[in-house]
Rosetta silent file (secondary structure, phi, psi, omega in degrees, C-alpha in Angstrom):
SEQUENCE: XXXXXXXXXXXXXXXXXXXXXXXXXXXXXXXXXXXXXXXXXXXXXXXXXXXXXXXXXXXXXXXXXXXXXXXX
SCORE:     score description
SCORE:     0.000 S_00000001
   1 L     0.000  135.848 -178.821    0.000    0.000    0.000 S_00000001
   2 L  -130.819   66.856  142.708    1.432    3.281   -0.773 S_00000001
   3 L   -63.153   93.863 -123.554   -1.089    5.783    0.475 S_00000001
   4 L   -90.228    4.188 -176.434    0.363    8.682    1.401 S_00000001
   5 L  -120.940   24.983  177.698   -2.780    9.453    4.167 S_00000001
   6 L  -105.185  149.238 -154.367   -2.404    5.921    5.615 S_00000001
   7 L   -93.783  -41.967  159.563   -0.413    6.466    9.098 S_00000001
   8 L  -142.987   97.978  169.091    1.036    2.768    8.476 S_00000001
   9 L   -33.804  144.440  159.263    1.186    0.984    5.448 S_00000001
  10 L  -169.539  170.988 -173.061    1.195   -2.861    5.747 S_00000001
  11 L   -77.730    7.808  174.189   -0.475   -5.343    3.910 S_00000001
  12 L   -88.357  102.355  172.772   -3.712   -5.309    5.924 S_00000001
  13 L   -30.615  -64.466  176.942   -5.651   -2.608    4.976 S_00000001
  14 L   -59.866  136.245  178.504   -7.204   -2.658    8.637 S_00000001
  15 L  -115.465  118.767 -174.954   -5.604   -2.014   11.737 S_00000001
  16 L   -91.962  154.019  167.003   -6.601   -4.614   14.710 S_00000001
  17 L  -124.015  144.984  178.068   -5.845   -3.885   18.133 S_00000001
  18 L  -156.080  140.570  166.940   -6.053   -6.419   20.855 S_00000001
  19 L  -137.028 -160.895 -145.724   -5.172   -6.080   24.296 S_00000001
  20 L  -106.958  145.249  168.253   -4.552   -8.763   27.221 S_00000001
  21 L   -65.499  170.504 -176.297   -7.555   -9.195   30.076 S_00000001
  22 L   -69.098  154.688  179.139   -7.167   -7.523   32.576 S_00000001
  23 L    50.372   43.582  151.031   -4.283   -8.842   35.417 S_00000001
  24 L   -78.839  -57.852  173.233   -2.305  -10.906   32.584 S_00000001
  25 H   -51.851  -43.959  177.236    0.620   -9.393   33.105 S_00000001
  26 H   -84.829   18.003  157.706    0.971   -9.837   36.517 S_00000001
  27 H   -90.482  -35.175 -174.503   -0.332  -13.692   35.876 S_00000001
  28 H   -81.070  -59.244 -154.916    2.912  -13.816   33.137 S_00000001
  29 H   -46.813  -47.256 -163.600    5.109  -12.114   35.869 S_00000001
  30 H   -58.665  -69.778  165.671    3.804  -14.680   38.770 S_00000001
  31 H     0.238  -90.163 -150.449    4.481  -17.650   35.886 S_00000001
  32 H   -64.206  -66.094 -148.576    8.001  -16.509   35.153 S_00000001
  33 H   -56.033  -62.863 -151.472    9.208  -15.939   38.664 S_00000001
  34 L   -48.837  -25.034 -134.324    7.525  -19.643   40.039 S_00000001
  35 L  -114.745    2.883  174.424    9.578  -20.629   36.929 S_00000001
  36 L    54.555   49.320 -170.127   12.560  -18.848   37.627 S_00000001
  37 L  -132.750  169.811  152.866   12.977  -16.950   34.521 S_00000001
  38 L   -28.618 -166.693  153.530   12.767  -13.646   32.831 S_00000001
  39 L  -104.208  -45.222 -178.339    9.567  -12.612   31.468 S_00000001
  40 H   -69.900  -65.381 -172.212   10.727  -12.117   28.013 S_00000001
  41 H   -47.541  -46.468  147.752   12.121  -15.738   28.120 S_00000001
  42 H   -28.110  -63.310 -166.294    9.104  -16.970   29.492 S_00000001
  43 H   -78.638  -35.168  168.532    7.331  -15.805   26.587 S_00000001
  44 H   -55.598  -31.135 -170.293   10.111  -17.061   24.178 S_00000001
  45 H   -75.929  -45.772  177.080    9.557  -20.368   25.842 S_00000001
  46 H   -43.054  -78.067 -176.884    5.810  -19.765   25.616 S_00000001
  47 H   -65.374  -38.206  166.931    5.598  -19.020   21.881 S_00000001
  48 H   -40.180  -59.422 -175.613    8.193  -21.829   20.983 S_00000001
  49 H   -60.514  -54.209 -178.063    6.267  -24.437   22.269 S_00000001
  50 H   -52.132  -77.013 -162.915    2.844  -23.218   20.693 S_00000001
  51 H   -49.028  -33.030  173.707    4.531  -23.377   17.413 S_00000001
  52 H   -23.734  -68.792 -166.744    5.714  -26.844   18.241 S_00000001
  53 H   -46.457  -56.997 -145.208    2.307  -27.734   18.934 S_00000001
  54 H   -98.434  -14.215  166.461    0.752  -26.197   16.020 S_00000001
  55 L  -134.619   84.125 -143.492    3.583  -27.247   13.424 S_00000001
  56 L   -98.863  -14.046  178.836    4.907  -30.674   14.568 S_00000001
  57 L   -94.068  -51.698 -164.135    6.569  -31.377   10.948 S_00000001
  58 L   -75.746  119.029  119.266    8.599  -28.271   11.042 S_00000001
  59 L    -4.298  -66.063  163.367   11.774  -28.348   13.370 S_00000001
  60 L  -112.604   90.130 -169.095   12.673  -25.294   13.077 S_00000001
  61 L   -59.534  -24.187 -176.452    9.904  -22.867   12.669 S_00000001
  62 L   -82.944  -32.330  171.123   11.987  -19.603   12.621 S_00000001
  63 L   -51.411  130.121  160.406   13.996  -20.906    9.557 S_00000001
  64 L   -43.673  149.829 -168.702   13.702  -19.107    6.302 S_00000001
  65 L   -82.044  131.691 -170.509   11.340  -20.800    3.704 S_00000001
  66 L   -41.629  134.720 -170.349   13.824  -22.868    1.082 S_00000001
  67 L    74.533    5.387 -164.483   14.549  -20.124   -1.913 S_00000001
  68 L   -74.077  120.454  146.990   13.118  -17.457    0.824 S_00000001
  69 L   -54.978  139.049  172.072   15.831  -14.271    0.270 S_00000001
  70 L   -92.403  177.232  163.109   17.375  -13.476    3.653 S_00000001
  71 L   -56.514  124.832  162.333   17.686   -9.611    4.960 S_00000001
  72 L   -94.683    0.000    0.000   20.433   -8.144    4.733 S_00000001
């Protein structure tokens, strides 16, 4: 999108918002502590696993797609 009155181009036209119920954060903080980690690692650990779950063929989920250009 190149719309020069759009505040942020991306490929969604639409912009969603979502927030967290209320007292999630201090439910992740309680988590991480019991678990004796950050919080950001927590959530890396968190988000790892769900992709596990949800792509059980892939190994590595984070890997570029074969022929994928990388960044430079």
């Amino acid at each position: 999108m190149s719309d020069p009155f759009v505040r942020n181009p991306c490929r969604y036209p639409d912009e969603v918002r979502a927030r967290a119920p209320r007292g999630f954060r201090d439910q992740v903080r309680r988590a991480a502590a019991v678990e004796r980690l950050p919080v950001s690692e927590f959530i890396r650990r968190a988000i790892s696993d769900r992709i596990a779950a949800v792509s059980p063929d892939d190994p590595d989920p984070f890997r570029p797609a074969p022929g994928a250009r990388s960044a430079a």
